[in-house]
C-alpha positions in Angstrom: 72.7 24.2 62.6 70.2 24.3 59.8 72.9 23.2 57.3 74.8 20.9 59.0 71.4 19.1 59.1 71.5 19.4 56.2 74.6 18.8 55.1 74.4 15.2 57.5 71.3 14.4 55.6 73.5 14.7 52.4 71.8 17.5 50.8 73.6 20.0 50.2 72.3 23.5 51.4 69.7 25.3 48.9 69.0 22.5 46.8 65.4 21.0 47.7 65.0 17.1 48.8 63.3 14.3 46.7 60.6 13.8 49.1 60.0 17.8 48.8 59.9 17.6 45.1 57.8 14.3 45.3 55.4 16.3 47.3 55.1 18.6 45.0 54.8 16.4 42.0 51.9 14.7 43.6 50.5 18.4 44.3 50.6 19.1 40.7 48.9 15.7 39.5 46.4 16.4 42.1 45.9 19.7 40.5 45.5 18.6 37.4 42.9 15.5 38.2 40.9 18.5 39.8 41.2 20.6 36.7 40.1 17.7 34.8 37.0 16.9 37.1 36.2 21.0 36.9 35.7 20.6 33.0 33.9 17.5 33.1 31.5 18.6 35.8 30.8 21.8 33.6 30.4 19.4 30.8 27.6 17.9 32.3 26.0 20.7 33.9 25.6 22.1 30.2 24.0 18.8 29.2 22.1 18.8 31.8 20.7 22.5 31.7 19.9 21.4 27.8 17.9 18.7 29.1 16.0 20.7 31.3 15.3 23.0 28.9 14.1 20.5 26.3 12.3 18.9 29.1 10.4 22.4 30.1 9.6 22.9 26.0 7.9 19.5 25.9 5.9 20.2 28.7 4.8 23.4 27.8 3.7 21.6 24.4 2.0 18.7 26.3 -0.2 21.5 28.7 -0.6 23.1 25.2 -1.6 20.0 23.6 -3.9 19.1 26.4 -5.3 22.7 26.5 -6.6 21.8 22.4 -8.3 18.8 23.2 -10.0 19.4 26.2 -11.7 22.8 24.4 -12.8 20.4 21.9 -16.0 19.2 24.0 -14.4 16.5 26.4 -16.2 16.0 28.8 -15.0 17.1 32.4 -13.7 20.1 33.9 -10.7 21.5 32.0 -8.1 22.4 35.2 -6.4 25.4 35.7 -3.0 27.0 34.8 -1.5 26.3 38.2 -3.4 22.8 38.4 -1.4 22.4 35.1 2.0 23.8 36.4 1.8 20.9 39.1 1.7 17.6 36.7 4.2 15.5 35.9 5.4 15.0 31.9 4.2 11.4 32.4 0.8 12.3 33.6 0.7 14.7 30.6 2.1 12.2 28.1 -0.8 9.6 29.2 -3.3 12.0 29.2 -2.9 13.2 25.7 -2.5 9.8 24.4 -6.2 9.2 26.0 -7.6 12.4 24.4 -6.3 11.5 21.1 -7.5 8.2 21.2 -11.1 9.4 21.8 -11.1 11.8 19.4 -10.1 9.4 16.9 -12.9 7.2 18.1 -14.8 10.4 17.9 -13.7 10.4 13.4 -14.5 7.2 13.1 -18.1 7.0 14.7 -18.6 10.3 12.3 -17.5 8.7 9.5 -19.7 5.9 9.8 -22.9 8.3 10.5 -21.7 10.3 7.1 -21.6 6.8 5.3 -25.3 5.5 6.9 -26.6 9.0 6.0 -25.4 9.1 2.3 -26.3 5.4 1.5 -30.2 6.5 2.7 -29.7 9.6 0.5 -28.6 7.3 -2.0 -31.7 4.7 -1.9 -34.4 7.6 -1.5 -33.3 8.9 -4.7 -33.6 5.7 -6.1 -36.7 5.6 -4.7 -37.8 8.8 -6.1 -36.3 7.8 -9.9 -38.1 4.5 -10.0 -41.6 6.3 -9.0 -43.8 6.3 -12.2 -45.3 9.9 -12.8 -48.8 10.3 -11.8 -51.2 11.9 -14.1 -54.3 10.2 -16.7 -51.1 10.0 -19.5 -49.4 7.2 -17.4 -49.7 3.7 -18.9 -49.9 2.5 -15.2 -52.8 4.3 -14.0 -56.1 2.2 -14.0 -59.2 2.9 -13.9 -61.5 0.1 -12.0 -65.4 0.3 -13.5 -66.3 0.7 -9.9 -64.3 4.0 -9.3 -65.6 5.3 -12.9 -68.5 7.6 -13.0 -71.0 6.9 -15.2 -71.3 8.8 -18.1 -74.5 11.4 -18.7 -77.2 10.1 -20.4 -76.2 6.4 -19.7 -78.5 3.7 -17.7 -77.0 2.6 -14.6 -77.2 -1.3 -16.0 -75.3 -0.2 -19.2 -72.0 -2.2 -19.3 -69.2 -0.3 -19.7 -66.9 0.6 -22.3 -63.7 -0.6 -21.0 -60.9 -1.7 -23.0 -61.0 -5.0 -23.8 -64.4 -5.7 -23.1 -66.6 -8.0 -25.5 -69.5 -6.6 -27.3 -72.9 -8.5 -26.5 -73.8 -11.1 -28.9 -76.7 -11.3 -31.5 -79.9 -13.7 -30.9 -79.0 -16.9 -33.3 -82.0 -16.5 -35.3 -80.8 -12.5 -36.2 -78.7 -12.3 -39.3 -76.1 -9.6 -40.7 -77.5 -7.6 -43.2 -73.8 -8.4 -45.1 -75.1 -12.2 -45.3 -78.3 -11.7 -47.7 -75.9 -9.9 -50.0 -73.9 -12.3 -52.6 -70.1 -12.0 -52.9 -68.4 -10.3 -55.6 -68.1 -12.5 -58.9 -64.4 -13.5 -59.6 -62.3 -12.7 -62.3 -60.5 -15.3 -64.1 -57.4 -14.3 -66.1 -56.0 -16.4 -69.2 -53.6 -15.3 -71.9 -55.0 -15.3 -75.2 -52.8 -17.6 -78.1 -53.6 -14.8 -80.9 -52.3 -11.4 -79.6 -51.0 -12.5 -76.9 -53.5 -10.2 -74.4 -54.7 -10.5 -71.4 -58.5 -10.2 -70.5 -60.7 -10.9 -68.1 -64.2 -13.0 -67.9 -66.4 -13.9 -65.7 
């Protein structure tokens, strides 16, 4: 009965029909699609499992990096391992930007207190250098007649013998004993026609 079905339908018996072997192409494109789609999801779970893992290194450097600059002295409580396990990479990311920002702040107000504190190193030792030496040797030092003790011997109405001062003058009527005497006589020279010679006369 089977193949005079058959054999009505015009296939002969034991040869498949073309809507069999349609079928069966279409089963084998479908195969293959799924194939396809199986290596392409692996495709992307491997980039994806890379990108995890590159995700998991930079947040272990971030909670390292954050670690560093809160032992430095910023102020706050520094949080704990599993406080640190719960953040986000953005959280991290933001929060190292702010620590880095105040420790540069940090450098730069130390610079400027290095700079302040060298340029006053720098003036006091000009200071010091300019500073005449003390001592009786130094042409700066003066002594004031009032400061000065009077020296042994000495009345107390005795003027001083300061540099500079004027001697007290003689009465006008009192005369150098110099004056009474007569200058020297002065020599007059000539040459003599005769020899020539030279002699003197007063």
């Amino acid at each position: 009965a089977a193949a005079a079905a058959l054999t009505a339908l015009g296939h002969a018996p034991g040869e498949p029909s073309a809507e069999l072997l349609r079928e069966c192409e279409e089963l084998r494109e479908q195969s293959r699609r799924q194939e396809a789609a199986l290596l392409e999801y692996g495709r992307r779970e491997e980039e994806l499992a890379g990108r995890l893992e590159e995700a998991e290194r930079d947040r272990d450097e971030l909670l390292q990096r954050v670690a560093e600059l809160e032992g430095r002295g910023t102020l706050g409580p520094t949080p704990t391992e599993g406080e640190l396990s719960n953040l986000d990479p953005v959280y991290l990311s933001r929060r190292v930007l702010d620590l880095e920002r105040e420790c540069e702040s940090w450098r730069r107000e130390r610079r400027s207190t290095e700079d302040s504190l060298e340029r006053l190193v720098t003036s006091l030792q000009g200071a010091l250098q300019d500073k005449p030496p003390s001592g009786p040797s130094s042409p700066t030092a003066h002594v004031y007649p009032r400061a000065r003790k009077a020296a042994p011997g000495a009345s107390p109405g005795t003027p001083s013998s300061r540099p500079g001062s004027r001697a007290p003058s003689r009465p006008r009527g009192q005369q150098r004993s110099s004056d009474a005497t007569p200058p020297p006589a002065c020599w007059h020279w000539k040459v003599s026609p005769d020899d020539m010679g030279v002699r003197g006369e007063e």
